[in-house]
LUMKOLVO-58187 format. One line per 10 residues: number of its first residue (from 1); their letters; for each residue x, y, z of N, C-alpha, C. Coordinates in Angstrom, 1 decimal, padded with zeros to 4 digits. Example, Ala and Ser with C-alpha at 12.3 -4.5 7.8 and 13.67 -1.06 7.14 Angstrom:
2
1> AS> 013.2 -005.7 007.8 012.3 -004.5 007.8 013.2 -003.3 007.8 | 012.8 -002.2 007.1 013.7 -001.1 007.1 012.9 000.0 007.9 $
END
This chain:
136
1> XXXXXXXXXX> 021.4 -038.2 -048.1 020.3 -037.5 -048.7 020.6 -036.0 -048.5 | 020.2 -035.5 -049.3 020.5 -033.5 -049.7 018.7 -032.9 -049.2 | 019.4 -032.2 -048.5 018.2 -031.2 -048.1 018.1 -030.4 -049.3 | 017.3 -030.2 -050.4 016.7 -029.0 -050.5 015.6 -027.8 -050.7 | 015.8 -026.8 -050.5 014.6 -025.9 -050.2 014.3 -025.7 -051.8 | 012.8 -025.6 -051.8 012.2 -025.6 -053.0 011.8 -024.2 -052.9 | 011.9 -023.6 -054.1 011.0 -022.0 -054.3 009.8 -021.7 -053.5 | 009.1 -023.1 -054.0 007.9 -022.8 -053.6 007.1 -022.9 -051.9 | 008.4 -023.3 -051.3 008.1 -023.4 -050.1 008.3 -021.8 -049.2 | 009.4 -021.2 -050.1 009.6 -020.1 -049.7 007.7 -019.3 -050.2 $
11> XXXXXXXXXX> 007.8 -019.0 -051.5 006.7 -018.5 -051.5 005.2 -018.8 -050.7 | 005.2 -020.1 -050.3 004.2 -020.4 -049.3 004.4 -019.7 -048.0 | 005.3 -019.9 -047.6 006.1 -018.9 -046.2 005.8 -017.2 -046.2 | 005.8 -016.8 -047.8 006.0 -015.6 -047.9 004.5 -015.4 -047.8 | 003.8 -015.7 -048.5 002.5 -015.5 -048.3 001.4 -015.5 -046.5 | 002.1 -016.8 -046.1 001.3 -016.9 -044.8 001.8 -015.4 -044.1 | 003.0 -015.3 -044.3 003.4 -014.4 -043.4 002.5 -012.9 -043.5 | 002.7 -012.4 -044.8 001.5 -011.3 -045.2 000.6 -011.1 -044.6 | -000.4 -012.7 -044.8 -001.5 -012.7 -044.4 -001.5 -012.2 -042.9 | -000.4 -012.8 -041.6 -000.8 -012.9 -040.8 -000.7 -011.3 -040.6 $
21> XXXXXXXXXX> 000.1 -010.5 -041.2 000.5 -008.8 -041.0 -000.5 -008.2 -041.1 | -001.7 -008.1 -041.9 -002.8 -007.6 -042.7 -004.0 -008.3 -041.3 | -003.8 -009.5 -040.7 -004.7 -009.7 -039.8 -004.3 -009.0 -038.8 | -003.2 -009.0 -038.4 -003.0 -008.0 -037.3 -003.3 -006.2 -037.3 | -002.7 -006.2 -038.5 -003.5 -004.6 -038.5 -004.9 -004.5 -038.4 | -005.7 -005.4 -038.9 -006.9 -005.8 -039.4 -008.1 -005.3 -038.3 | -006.9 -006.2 -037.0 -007.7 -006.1 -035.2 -006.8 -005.2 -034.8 | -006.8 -003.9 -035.4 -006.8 -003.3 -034.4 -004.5 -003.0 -033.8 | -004.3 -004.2 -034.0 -002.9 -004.1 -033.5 -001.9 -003.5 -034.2 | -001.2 -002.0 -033.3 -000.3 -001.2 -034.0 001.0 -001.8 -033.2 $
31> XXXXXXXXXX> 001.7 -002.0 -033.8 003.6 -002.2 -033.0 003.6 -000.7 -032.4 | 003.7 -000.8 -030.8 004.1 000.7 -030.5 005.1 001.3 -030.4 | 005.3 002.6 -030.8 006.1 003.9 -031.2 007.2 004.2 -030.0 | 008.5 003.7 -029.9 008.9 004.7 -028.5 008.5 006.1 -028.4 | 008.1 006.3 -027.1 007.9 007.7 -026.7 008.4 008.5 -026.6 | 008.4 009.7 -026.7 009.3 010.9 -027.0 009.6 011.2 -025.8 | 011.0 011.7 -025.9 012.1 012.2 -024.3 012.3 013.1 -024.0 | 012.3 013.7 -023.4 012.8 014.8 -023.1 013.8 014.7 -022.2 | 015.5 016.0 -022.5 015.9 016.0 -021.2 015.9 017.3 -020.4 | 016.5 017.0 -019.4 016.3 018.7 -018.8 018.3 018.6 -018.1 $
41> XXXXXXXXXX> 018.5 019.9 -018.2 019.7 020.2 -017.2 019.9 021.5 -016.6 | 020.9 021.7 -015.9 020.8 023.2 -015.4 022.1 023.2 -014.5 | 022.4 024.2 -013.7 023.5 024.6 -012.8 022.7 025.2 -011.5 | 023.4 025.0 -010.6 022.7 025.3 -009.4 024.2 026.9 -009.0 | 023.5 027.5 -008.6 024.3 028.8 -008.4 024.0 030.1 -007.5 | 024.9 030.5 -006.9 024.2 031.7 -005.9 025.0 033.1 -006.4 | 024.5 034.0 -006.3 024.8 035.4 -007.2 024.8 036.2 -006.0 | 026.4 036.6 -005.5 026.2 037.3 -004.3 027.5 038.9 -005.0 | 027.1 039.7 -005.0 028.0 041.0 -005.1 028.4 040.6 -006.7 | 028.0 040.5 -007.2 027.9 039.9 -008.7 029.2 038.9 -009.1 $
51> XXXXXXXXXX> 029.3 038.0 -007.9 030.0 037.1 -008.0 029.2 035.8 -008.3 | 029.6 035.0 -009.1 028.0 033.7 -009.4 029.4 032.5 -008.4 | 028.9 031.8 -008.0 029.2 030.4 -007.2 028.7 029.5 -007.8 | 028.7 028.0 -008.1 028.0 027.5 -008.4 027.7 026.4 -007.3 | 027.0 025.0 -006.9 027.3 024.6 -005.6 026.8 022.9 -006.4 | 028.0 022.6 -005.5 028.0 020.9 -005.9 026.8 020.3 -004.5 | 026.6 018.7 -004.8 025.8 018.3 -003.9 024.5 019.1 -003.6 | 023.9 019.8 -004.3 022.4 019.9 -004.1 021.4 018.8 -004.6 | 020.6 018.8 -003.6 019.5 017.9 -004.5 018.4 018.3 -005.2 | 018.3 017.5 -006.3 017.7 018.4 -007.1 016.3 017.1 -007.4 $
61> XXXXXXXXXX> 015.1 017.3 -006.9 013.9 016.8 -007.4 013.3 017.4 -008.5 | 012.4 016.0 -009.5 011.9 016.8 -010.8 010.4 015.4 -010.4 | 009.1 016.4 -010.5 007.8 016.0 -009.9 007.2 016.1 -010.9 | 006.2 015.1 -011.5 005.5 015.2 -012.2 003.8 015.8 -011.8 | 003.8 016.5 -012.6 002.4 016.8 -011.9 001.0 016.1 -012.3 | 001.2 015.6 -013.4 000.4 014.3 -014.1 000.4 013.3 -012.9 | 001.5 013.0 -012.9 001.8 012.0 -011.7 002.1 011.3 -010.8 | 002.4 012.5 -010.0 003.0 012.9 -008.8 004.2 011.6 -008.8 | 004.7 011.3 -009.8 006.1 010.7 -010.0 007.2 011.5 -009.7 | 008.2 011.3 -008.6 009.3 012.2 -008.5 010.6 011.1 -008.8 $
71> XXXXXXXXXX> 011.6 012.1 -009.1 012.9 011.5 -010.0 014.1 012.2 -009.0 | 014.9 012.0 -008.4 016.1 013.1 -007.7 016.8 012.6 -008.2 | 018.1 013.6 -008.2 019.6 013.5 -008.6 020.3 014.8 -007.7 | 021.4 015.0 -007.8 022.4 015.8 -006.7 023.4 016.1 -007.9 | 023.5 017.6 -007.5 024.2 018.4 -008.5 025.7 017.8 -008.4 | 026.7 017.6 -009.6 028.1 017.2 -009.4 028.7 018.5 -009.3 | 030.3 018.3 -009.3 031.1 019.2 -008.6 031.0 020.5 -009.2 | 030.5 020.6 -010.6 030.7 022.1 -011.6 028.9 022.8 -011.0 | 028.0 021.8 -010.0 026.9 022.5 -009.7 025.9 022.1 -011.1 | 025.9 021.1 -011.5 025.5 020.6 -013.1 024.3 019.3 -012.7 $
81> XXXXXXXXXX> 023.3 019.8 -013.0 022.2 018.6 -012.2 021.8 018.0 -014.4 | 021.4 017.0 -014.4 020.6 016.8 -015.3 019.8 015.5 -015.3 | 018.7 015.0 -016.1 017.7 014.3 -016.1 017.2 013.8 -017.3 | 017.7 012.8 -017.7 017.8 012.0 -019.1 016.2 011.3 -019.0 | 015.7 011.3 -020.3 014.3 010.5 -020.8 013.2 010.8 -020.0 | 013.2 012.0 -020.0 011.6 012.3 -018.6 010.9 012.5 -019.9 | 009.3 012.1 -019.8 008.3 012.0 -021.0 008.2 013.6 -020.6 | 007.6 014.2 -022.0 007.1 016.1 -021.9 006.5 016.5 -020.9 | 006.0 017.0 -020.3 005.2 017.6 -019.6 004.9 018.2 -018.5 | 004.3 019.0 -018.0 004.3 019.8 -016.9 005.1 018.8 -015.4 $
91> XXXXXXXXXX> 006.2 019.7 -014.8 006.9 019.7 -013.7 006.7 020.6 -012.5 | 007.3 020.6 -011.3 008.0 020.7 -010.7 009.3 020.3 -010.3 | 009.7 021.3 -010.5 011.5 021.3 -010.0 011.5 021.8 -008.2 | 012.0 021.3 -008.0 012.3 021.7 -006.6 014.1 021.1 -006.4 | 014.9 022.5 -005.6 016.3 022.1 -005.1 016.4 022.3 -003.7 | 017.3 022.0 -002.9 017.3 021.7 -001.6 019.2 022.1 -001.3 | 019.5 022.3 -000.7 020.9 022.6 -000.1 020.9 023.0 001.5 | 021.8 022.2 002.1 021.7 022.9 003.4 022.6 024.6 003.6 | 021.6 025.3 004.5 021.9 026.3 004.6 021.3 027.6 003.6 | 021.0 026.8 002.7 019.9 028.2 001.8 018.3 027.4 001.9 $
101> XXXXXXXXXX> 017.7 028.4 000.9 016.2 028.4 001.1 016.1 027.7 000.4 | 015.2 026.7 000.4 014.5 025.8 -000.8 014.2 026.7 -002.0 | 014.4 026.2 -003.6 013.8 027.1 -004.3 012.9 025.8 -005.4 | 011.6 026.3 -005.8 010.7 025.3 -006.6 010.5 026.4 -007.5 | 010.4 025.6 -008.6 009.9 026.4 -010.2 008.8 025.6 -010.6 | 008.0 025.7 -011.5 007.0 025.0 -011.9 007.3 025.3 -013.4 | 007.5 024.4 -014.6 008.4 023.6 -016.0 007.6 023.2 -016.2 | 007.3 023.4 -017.8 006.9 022.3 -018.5 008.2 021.7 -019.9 | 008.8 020.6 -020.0 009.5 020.1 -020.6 009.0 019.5 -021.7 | 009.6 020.1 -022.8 009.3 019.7 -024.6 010.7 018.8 -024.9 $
111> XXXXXXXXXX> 010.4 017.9 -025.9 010.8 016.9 -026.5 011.8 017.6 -027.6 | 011.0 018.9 -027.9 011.7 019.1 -029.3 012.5 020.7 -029.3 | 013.2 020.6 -027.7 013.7 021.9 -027.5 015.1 021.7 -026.4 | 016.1 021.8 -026.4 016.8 021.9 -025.3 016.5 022.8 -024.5 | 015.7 021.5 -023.1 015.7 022.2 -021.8 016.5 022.4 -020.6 | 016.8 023.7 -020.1 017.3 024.2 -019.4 017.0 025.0 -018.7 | 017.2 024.4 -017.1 016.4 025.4 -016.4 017.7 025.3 -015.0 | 018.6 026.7 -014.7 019.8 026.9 -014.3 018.8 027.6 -012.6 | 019.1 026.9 -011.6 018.5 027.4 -010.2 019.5 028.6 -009.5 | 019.3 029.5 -009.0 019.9 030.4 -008.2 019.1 030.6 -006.9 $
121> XXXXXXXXXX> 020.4 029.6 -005.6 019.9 029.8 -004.5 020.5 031.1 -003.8 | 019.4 030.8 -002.3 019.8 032.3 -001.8 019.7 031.6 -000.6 | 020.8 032.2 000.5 021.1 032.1 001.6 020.0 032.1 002.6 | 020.1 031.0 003.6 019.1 031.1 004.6 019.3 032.4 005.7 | 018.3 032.9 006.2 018.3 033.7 007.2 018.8 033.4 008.4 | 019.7 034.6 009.0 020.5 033.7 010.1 019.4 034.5 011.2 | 018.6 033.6 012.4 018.1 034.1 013.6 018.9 034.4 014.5 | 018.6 035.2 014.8 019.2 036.3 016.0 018.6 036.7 017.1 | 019.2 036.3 018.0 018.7 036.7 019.2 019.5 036.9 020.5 | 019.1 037.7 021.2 019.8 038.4 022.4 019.0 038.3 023.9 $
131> XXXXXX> 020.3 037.8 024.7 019.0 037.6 026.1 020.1 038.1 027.1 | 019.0 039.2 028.3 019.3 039.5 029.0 019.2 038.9 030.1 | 020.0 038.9 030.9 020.2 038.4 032.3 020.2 039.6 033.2 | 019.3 039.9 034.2 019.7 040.8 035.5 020.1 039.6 036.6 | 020.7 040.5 037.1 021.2 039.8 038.9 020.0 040.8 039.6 | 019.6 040.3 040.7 018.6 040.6 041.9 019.2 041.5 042.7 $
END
């Protein structure tokens, strides 16, 4: 015995299916949109005698301020941090390195812009101190 498919079985198929597309929009149901990405990158760098350095192994946090969601990553060897698919919107950047000062920026990251935001740290303060001793 031979299977075969009749026209009209297709067109019955074709039709339920319509129908069922037209009820779903009907209530309400949209297929949702992927959301738009943004990325961000930068260089981490210190500017001393107008020499730029760049510095590998920083860490680099990105905070959302919507929602207090944080993301880290650690700069590679060229001092090159970046952050693939963060949704738009207002940040905090904060970088960290031992031996310099913390530095925080406050970003807002767009979808429809190459973002780039390059950090320049600055050396921690060295404390100093001197102590006298008398003899009696």
């Amino acid at each position: 015995m031979r299977a075969v498919c009749e026209p009209r079985s297709f067109r019955v198929l074709w039709i339920c299916l319509r129908a069922l597309v037209r009820l779903l929009f009907a209530f309400g149901f949209v297929p949702p949109c992927p959301a738009e990405r943004a990325r961000l990158s930068g260089t981490i760098y210190t500017d001393t005698n107008r020499v730029q350095t760049v510095w590998p192994n920083a860490r680099v946090t990105l905070k959302s301020l919507a929602s207090g969601r944080e993301v880290t990553t650690v700069s590679d060897e060229l001092g090159v941090y970046s952050f693939a698919a963060v949704l738009p919107g207002e940040y905090e950047l904060t970088v960290t390195l031992a031996g310099f000062d913390r530095a925080t920026a406050r970003i807002t990251l767009s979808s429809e812009s190459a973002n780039r935001v390059d950090v320049q740290l600055t050396l921690q303060k060295q404390a100093e101190s001197v102590s006298v001793l008398a003899n009696p």
